[in-house]
C-alpha positions in Angstrom: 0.0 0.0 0.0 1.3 3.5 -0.7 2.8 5.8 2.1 0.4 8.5 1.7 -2.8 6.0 1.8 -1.3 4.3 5.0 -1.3 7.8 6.8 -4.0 9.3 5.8 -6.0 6.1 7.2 -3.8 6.6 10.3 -4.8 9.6 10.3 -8.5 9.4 9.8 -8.1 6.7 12.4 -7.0 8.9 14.9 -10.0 11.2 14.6 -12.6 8.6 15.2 -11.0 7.7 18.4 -12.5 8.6 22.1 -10.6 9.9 25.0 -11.3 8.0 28.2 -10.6 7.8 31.7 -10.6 4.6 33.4 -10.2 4.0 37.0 -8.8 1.2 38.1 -9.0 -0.9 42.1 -8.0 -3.6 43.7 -7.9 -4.4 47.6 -7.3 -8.4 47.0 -5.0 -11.0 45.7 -1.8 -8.8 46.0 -3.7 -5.3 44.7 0.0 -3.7 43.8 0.0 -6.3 41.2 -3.2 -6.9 40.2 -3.2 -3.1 39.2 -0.1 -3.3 37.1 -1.3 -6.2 35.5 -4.6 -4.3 34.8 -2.5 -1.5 33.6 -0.3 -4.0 31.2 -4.2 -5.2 29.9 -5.1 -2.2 29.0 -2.8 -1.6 26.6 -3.6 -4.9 24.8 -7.7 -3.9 24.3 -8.6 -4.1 21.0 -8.9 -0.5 18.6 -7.6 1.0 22.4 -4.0 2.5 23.2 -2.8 3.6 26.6 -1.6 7.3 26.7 -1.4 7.9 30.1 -1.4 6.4 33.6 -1.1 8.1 37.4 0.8 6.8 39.8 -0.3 3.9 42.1 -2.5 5.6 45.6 -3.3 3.7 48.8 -6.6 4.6 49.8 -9.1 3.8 52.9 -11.6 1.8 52.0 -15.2 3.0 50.6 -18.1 1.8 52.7 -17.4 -1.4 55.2 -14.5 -0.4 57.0 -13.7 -4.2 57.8 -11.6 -5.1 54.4 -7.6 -4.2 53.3 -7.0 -0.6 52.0 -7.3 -0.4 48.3 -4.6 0.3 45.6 -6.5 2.9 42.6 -4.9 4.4 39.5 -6.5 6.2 36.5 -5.6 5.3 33.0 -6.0 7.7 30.0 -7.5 5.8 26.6 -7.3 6.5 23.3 -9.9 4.2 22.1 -12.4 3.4 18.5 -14.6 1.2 20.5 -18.1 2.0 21.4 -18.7 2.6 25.2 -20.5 -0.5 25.7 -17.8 -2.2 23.8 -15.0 -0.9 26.0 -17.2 -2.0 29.2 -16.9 -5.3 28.0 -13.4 -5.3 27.5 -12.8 -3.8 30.5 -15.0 -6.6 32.4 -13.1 -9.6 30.4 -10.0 -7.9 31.9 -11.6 -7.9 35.7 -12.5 -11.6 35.1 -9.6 -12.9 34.0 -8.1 -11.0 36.6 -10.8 -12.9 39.1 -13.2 -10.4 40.1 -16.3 -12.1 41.7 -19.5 -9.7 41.4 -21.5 -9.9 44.4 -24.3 -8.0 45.6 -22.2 -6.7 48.4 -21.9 -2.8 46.4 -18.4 -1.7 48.5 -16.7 -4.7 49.0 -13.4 -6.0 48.5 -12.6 -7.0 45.4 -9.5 -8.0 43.1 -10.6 -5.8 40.5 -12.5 -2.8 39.6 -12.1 -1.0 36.7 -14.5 1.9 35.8 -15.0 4.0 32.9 -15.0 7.6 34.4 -15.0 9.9 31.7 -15.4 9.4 27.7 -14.9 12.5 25.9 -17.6 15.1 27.0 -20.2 12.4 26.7 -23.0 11.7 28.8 -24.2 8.6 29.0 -27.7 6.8 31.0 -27.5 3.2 29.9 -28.4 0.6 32.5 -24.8 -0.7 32.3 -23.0 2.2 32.3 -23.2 6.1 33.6 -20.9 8.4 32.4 -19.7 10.5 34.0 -19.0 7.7 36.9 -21.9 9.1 38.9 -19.6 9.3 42.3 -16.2 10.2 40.7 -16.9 13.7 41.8 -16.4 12.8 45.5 -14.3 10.8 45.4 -10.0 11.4 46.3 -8.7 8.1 45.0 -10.5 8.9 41.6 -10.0 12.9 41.4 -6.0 12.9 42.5 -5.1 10.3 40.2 -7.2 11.9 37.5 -5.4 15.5 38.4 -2.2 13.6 38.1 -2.2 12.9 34.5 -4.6 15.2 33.5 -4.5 18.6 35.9 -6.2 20.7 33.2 -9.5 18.9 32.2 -12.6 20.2 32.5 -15.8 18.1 33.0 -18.3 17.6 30.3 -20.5 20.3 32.9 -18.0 23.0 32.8 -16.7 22.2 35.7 -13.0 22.3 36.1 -11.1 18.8 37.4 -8.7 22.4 39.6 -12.3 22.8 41.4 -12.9 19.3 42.5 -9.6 18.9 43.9 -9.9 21.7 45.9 -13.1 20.6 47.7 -11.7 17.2 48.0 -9.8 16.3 51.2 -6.7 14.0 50.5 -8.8 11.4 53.4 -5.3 9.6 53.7 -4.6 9.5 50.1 -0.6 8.8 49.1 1.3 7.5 46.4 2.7 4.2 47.1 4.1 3.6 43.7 4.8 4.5 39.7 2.9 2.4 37.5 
């Protein structure tokens, strides 16, 4: 194929492609490791390429206070799939990884990964909100995000600089570069 044809489909490619923002969690089965491997999966989803990802956080567990402190990072997609498409992707990932979904809606867990932000869509579907519908509150979700991405602004008009500085750290620290 000609030079010229290859880039311009490169670069056509590039235009039909999403930016997304994926959090990533794990308090179980070595979480350190279990996020880096989620990291390395990432990378390997299909029409998807990894431009970014924060550092590693040790957070405080969210809701039952009885279960290991959690390791969260946030990733930063390029990504042609459809948002449904990239769910599922990201769920093949949390299986293989051995996520168990319970009922239990705060519980430990080897693996969560979350589709935070995709472009400035908004979607309502009953598998997926976008936004995440508690990323705003949240410090293991907003400092990572701020990390790799300190001058976004939410689909709302509200800027990422704002959230951060309503959101207390809670115990929030950096335990390691992905």
């Amino acid at each position: 194929m000609d030079q010229n044809v290859v880039a311009e489909h490169q670069r056509i490619s590039l235009l039909n492609m999403a930016t997304c923002y994926i959090g990533i969690g794990s308090n179980l089965g070595e979480p350190i490791a279990q996020a880096k491997q989620a990291i390395a999966a990432l990378s390997h989803i299909d029409k998807t390429q990894l431009t970014n990802v924060s550092s590693l956080y040790g957070s405080k567990p969210m809701g039952p206070s009885d279960q290991p402190n959690y390791v969260n990072a946030v990733a930063k997609l390029e990504t042609q799939l459809t948002p449904i498409k990239l769910l599922d992707a990201l769920q093949h990932i949390e299986l293989h990884q051995g996520r168990v979904r319970k009922d239990e809606r705060w519980g430990p867990r080897t693996l969560d990964l979350d589709i935070l932000l995709i472009d400035d869509s908004t979607i309502d579907h009953p598998r997926l909100t976008v936004p995440h519908y508690g990323m705003r509150e949240r410090e293991f979700v907003l400092y990572p995000l701020f990390e790799i991405s300190p001058d976004l602004t939410l689909s709302d008009g509200v800027a990422l600089t704002q959230l951060i500085q309503a959101c207390p750290r809670n115990g929030l620290e950096i335990i390691d570069n992905a």
